[in-house]
PAVO-780007 format. One record per residue (C-alpha): x, y, z. Coordinates in nm, 2 decimals. Example, Ala and Ser with C-alpha at 12.3 -4.5 7.8 and 13.67 -1.06 7.14 Angstrom:
residues 2
[[1.23; -0.45; 0.78]]
[[1.37; -0.11; 0.71]]
***
This chain:
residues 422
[[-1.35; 7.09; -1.78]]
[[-1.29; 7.31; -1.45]]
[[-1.00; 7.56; -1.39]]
[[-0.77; 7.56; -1.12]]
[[-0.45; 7.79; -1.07]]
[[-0.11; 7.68; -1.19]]
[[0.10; 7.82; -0.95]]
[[0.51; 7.81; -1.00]]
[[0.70; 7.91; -0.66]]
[[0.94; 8.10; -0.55]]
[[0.92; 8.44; -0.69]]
[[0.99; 8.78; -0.45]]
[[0.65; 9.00; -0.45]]
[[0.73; 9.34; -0.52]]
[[0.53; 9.66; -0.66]]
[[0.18; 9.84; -0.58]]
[[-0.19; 9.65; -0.56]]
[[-0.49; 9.84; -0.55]]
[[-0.80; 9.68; -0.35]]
[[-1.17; 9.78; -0.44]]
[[-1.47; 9.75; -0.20]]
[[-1.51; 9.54; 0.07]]
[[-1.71; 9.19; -0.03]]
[[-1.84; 9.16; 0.34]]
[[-1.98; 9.52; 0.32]]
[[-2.12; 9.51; -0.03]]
[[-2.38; 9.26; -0.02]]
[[-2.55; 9.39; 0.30]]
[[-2.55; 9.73; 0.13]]
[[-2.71; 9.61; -0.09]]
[[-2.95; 9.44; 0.12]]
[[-3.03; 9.74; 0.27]]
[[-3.13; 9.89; -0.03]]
[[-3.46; 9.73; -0.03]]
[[-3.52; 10.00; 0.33]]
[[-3.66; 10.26; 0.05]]
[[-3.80; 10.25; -0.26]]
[[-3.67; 10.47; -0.56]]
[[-3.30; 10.44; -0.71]]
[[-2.98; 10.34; -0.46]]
[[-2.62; 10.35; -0.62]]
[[-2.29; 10.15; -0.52]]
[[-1.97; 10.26; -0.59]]
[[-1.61; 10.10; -0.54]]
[[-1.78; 9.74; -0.60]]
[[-1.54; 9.44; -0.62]]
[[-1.61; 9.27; -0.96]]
[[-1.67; 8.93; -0.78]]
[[-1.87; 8.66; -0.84]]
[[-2.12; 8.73; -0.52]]
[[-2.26; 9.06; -0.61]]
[[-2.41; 8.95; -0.94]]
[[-2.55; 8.66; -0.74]]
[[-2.66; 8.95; -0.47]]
[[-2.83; 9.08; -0.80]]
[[-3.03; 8.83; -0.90]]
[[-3.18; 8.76; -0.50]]
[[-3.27; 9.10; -0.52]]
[[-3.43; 9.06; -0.87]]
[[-3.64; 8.79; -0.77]]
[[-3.77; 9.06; -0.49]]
[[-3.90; 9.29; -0.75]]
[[-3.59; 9.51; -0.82]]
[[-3.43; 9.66; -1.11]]
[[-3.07; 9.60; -1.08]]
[[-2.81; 9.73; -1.31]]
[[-2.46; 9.62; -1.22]]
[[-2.19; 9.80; -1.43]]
[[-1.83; 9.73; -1.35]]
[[-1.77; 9.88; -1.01]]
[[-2.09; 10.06; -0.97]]
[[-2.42; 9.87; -0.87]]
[[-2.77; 10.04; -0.93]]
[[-3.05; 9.91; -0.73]]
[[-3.44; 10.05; -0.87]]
[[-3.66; 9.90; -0.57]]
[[-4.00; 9.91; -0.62]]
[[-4.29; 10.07; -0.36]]
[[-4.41; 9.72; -0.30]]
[[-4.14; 9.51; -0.28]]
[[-4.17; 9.10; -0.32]]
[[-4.10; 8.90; 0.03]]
[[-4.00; 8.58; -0.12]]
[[-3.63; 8.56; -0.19]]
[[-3.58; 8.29; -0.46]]
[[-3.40; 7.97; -0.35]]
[[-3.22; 7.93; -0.63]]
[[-3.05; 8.27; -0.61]]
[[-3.03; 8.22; -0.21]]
[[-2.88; 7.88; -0.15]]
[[-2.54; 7.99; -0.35]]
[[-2.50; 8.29; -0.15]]
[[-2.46; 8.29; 0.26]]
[[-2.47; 8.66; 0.25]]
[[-2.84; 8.62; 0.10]]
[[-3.02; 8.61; 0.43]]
[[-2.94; 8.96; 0.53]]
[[-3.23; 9.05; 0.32]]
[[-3.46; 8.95; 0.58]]
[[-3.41; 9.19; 0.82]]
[[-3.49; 9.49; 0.57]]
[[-3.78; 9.28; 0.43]]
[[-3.96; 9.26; 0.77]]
[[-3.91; 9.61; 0.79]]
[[-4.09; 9.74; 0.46]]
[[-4.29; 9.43; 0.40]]
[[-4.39; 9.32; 0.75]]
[[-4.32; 8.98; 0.61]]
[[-4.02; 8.78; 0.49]]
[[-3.95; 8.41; 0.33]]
[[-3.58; 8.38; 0.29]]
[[-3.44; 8.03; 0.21]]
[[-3.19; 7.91; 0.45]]
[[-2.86; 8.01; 0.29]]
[[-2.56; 7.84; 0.10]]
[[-2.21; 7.97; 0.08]]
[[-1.91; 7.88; 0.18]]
[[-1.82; 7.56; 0.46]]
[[-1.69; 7.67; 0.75]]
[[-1.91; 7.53; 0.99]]
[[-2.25; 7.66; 1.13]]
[[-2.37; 7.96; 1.12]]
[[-2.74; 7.93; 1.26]]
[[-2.97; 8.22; 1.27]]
[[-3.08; 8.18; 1.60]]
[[-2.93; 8.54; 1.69]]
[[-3.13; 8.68; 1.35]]
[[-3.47; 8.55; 1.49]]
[[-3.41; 8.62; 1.84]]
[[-3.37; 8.98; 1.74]]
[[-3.63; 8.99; 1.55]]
[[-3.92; 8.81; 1.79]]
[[-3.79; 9.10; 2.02]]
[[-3.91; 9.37; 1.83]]
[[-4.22; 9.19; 1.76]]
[[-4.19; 8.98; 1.48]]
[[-4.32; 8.61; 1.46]]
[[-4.01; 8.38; 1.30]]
[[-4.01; 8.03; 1.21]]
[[-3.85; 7.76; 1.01]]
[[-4.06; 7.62; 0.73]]
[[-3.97; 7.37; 0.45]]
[[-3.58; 7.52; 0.47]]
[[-3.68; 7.86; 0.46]]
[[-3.69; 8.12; 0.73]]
[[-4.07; 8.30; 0.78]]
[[-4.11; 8.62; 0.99]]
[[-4.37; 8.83; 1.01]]
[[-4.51; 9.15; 1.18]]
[[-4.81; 9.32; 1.21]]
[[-4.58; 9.60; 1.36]]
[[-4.24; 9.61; 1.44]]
[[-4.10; 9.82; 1.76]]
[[-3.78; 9.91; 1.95]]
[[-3.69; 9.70; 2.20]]
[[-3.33; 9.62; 2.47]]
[[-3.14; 9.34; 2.24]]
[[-2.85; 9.18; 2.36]]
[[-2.65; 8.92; 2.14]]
[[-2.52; 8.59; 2.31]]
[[-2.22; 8.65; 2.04]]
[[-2.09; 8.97; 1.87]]
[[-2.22; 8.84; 1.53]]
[[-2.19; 9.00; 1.24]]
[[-2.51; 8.91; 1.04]]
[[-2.77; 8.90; 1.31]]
[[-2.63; 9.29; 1.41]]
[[-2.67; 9.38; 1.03]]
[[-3.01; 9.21; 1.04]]
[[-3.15; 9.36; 1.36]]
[[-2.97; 9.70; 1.26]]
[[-3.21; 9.70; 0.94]]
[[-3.54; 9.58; 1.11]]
[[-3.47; 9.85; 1.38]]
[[-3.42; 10.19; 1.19]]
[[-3.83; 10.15; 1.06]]
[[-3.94; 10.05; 1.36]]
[[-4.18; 10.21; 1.62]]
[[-3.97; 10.39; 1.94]]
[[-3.59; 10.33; 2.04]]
[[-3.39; 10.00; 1.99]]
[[-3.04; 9.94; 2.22]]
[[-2.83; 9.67; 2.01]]
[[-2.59; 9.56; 2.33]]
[[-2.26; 9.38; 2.25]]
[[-2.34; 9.45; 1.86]]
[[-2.04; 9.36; 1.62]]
[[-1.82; 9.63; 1.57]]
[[-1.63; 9.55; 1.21]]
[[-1.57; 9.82; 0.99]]
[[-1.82; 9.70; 0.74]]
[[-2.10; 9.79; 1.02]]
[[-1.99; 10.12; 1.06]]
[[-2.02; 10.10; 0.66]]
[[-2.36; 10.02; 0.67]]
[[-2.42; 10.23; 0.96]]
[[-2.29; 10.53; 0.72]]
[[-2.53; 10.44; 0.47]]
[[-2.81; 10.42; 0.64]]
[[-2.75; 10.75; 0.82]]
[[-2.72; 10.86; 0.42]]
[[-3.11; 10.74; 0.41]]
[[-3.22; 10.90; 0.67]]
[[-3.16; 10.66; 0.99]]
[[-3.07; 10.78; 1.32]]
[[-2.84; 10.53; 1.47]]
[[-2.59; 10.65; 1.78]]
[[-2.29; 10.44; 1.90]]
[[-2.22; 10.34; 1.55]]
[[-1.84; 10.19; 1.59]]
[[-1.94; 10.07; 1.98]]
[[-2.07; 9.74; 2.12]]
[[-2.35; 9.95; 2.16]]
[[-2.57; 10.06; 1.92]]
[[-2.89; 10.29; 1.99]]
[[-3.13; 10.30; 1.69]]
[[-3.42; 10.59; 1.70]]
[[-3.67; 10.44; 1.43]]
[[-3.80; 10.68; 1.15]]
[[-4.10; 10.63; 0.97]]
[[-3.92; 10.59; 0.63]]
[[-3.61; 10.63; 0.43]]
[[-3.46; 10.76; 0.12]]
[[-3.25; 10.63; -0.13]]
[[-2.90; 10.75; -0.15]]
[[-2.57; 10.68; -0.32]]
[[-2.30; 10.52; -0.14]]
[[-1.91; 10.41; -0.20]]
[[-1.79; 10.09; -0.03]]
[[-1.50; 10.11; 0.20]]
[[-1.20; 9.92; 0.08]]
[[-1.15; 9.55; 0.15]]
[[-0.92; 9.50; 0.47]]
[[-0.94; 9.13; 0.47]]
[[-0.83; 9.14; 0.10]]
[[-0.56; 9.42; 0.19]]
[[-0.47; 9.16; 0.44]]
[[-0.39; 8.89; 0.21]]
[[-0.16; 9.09; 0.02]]
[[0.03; 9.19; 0.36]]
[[0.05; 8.85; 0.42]]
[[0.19; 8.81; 0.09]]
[[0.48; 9.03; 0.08]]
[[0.58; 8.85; 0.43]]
[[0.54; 8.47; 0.30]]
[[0.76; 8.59; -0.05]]
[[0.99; 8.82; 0.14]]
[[0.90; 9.11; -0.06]]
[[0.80; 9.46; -0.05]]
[[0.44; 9.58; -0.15]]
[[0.21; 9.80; -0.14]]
[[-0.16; 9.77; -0.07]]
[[-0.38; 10.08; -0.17]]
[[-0.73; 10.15; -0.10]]
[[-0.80; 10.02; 0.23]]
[[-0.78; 10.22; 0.59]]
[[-0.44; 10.06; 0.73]]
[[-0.61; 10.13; 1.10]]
[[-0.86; 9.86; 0.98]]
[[-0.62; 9.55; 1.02]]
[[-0.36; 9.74; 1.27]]
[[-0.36; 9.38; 1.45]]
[[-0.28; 9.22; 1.12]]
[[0.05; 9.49; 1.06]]
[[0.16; 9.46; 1.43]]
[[0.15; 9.04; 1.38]]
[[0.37; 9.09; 1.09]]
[[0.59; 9.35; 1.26]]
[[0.65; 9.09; 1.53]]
[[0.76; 8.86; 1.24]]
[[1.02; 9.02; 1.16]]
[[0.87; 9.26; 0.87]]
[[0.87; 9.63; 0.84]]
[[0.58; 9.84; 0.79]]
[[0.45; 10.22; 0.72]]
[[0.11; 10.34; 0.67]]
[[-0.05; 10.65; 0.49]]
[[-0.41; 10.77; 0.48]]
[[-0.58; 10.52; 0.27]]
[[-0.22; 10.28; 0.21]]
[[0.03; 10.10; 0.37]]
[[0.33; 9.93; 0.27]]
[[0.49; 9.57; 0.43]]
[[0.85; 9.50; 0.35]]
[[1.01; 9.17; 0.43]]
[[1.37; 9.05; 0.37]]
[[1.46; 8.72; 0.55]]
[[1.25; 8.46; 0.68]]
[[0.91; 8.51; 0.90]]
[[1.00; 8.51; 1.27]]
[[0.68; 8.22; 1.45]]
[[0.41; 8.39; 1.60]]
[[0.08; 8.28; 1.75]]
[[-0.26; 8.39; 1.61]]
[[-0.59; 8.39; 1.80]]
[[-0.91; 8.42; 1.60]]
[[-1.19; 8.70; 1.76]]
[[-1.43; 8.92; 1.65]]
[[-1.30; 9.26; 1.56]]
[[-1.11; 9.46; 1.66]]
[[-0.96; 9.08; 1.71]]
[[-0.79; 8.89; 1.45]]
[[-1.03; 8.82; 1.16]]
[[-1.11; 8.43; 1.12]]
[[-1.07; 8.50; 0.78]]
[[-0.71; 8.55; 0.79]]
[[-0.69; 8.24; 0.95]]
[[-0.56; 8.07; 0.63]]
[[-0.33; 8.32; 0.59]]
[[-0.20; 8.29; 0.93]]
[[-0.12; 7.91; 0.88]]
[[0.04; 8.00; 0.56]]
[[0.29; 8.24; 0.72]]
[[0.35; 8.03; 1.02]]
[[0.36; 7.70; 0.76]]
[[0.68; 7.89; 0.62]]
[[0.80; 8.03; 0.94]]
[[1.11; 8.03; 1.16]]
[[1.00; 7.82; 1.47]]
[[0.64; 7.70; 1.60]]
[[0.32; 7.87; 1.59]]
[[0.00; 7.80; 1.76]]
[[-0.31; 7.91; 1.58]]
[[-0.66; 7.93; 1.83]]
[[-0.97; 7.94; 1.62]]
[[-1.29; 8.08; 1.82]]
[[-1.53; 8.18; 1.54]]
[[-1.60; 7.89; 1.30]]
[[-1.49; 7.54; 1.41]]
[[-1.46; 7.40; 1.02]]
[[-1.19; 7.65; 0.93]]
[[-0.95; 7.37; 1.01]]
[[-1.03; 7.17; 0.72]]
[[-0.80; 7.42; 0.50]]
[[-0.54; 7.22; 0.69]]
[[-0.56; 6.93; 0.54]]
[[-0.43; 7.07; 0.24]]
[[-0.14; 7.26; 0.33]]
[[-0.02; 6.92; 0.49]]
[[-0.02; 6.83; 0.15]]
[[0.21; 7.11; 0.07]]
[[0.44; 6.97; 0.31]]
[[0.33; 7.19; 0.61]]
[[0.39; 7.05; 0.96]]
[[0.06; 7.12; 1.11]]
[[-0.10; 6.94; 1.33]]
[[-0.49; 7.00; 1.48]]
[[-0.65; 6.96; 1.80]]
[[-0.98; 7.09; 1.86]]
[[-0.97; 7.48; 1.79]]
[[-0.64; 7.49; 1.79]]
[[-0.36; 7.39; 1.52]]
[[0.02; 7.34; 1.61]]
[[0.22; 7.50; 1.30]]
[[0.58; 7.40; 1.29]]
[[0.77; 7.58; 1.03]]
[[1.01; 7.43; 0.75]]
[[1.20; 7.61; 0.52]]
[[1.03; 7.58; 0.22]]
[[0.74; 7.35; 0.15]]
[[0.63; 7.14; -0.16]]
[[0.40; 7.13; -0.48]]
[[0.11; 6.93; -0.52]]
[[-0.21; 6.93; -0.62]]
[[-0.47; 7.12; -0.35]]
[[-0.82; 7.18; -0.33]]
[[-1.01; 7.48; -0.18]]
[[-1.31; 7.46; 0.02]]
[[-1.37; 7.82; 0.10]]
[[-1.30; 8.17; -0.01]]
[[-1.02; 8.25; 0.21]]
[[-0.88; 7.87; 0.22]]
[[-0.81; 7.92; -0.14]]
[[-0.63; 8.24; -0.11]]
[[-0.43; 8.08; 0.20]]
[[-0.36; 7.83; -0.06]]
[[-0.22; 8.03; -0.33]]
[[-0.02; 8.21; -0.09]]
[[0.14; 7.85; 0.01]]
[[0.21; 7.78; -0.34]]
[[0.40; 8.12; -0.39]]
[[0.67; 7.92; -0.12]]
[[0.69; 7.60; -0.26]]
[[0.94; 7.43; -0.50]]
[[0.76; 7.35; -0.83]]
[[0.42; 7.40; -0.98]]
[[0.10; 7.36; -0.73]]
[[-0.24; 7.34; -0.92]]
[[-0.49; 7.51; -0.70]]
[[-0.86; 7.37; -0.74]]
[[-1.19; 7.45; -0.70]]
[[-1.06; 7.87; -0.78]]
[[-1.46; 7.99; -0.85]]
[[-1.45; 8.02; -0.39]]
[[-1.15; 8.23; -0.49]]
[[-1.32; 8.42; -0.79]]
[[-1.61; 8.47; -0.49]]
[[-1.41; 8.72; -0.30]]
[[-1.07; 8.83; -0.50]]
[[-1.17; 9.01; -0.80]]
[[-0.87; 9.00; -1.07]]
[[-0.69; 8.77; -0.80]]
[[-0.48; 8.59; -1.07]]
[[-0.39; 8.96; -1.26]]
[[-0.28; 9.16; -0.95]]
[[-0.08; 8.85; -0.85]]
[[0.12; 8.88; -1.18]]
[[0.12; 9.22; -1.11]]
[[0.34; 9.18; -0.86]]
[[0.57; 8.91; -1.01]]
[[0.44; 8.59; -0.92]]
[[0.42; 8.33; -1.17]]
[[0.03; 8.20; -1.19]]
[[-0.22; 8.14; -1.45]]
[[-0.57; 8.01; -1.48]]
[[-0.57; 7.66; -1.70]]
[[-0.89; 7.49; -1.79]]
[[-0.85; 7.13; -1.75]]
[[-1.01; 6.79; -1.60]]
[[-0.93; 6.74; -1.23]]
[[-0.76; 6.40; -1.13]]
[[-0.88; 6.38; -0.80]]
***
């Protein structure tokens, strides 16, 4: 038996959702844990599937981890282990940013070459790149990535691509190592500056954090700390994206609204209304989506991960939308499914041609990713009849109580156990 979501459209979305701690921030906090031995604490966790899984490759590290509700406590020992299990790695993608901080107190890492979600590749050529330059040996051995360092020191780094996880991994390496490190055209999402906070928390002495430019002074050790996650904006995304699709009116607490201020202004040029507090915003919509184009970027670009969301909205949408991918080249696959939905989508390359139709249709769907599924979901809420949404544990990875808040807020869903006809 597997579950999937039974999902009954066309209900209006209307009331208040709160959004916990950001999934693509927690797991590299917790990472970075293993930068000083004693007792870490994480607040504001999302009860998701990944950061029990996060648990465990820590575990098999040496740690004592204690994850209770929203709060994670991480006990790393003074020797730490520097062979993450591959069992515990290959389900988690996020997994690898252990090396980084395991090179740094270990002077030696084995790490597994990562699972997760398909998307398309995400080599690590960046990760070892960064780490060779501050004098680390890295190779791949029996699919799993070996670095090692008699000593690591700062070095002038500059990344081909803003990524994300090889800036978190050289970020780590860097704040115990010997002299000054320059981190040129580093990612600047939110959930660096998050791990930039923490780190400063422990003890790290890191300027330019928020910048493409990051300037790590290494220190000769850290300290544990305790630490609250900032909220999820690419989950107080989706729900934006949900009061547009469903014409309704809700609003999304917990998350910085300057965080996804592309995001609001894409929906304002739709046609929807918006307002924004402290730590809140609010998206009102009351006639059908206005077509607008989406390009995919690093941030402060639009998040590929709101890709799905953005065919969604356009798959629903008054007029014709062209959608540019420029991160991950597999996101397109998600389109395949909202075709079957009765979306008028068409792909070329990195770029998709969404032509809009008044409402679309049910049918059975499948997701292949995290954010596909939630793009899916969203769908469904616009389509006449029931849709049964498989393959929900991608959505379970990222959306904690996805299927509750969702009622919440009127829609009819549920979560039914049963055997898959595909």
């Amino acid at each position: 038996m597997a579950e999937h979501f039974a999902v009954a459209g066309g209900a209006r979305l209307v009331g208040a959702v709160d959004v916990v701690g950001a999934k693509n921030s927690v797991l590299k906090l917790m990472a970075a844990a293993l930068l000083a031995q004693g007792t870490t604490t994480i607040t504001n966790c999302p009860e998701i599937l990944d950061v029990p899984l996060m648990a465990d490759v820590l575990r098999s590290l040496g740690c004592t981890v204690v994850v209770d509700g929203d709060t994670v406590t991480i006990d790393v020992p003074a020797e730490p282990g520097a062979n993450a299990d591959y069992k515990s790695v290959s389900k988690l993608r996020a997994s690898v940013c252990v090396l980084g901080p395991l090179v740094a107190r270990c002077r030696r890492a084995v790490v597994p070459l990562p699972g997760g979600d398909a998307i398309g590749s995400r080599p690590l050529d960046m990760h070892q790149a960064g780490l060779r330059k501050l004098g680390a040996t890295t190779e791949i051995e029996h699919g799993r990535v070996v670095a090692t360092a008699e000593t690591l020191r700062g070095a002038q780094i500059w990344l081909d691509f803003p990524s994300v996880g090889a800036t978190e991994n050289i970020l780590m390496a860097a704040v115990l190592a010997e002299g000054t490190t320059v981190i040129d055209n580093a990612a600047r999402e939110p959930e660096i500056v998050d791990l930039c906070v923490m780190l400063s928390q422990m003890g790290a002495k890191i300027d330019g954090v928020g910048s493409s430019t990051l300037t790590v002074h290494g220190v000769t050790g850290l300290q544990p700390t305790s630490h609250r996650v900032i909220g999820d904006r690419i989950v107080g995304a989706t729900w934006a994206f949900a009061a547009a699709m469903t014409r309704g009116q809700v609003t999304v607490r917990g998350v910085d609204p300057h965080h996804i201020d592309l995001v609001l202004d894409k929906l304002r040029s739709a046609g929807a209304e918006t307002s924004i507090g402290a730590d809140e915003f609010t998206v009102t919509m009351n006639g059908r989506p206005e077509a607008v184009d989406f390009v995919t970027l690093p941030y402060p670009g639009f998040a590929t991960d709101l890709q799905p969301m953005a065919i969604a909205v356009s798959a629903v949408a008054d007029g014709t939308s062209m959608i540019t991918e420029n991160v991950f080249e597999a996101r397109f696959r998600f389109v395949d499914e909202m075709v079957r939905l009765g979306a008028d989508a068409r792909t070329d390359g990195h770029h998709a041609v969404v032509r809009g139709v008044e409402r679309l249709s049910s049918a059975p769907v499948w997701a292949s990713d995290i954010r596909a599924g939630a793009g899916l979901v969203l769908a469904a809420l616009c389509a006449e009849g029931v849709t049964e949404v498989w393959d929900v544990e991608h959505i379970d990875r990222g959306y904690p109580r996805f299927v509750e808040n969702l009622r919440a807020l009127g829609a009819d869903i549920s979560r039914v156990s049963a055997e898959p006809e595909r």
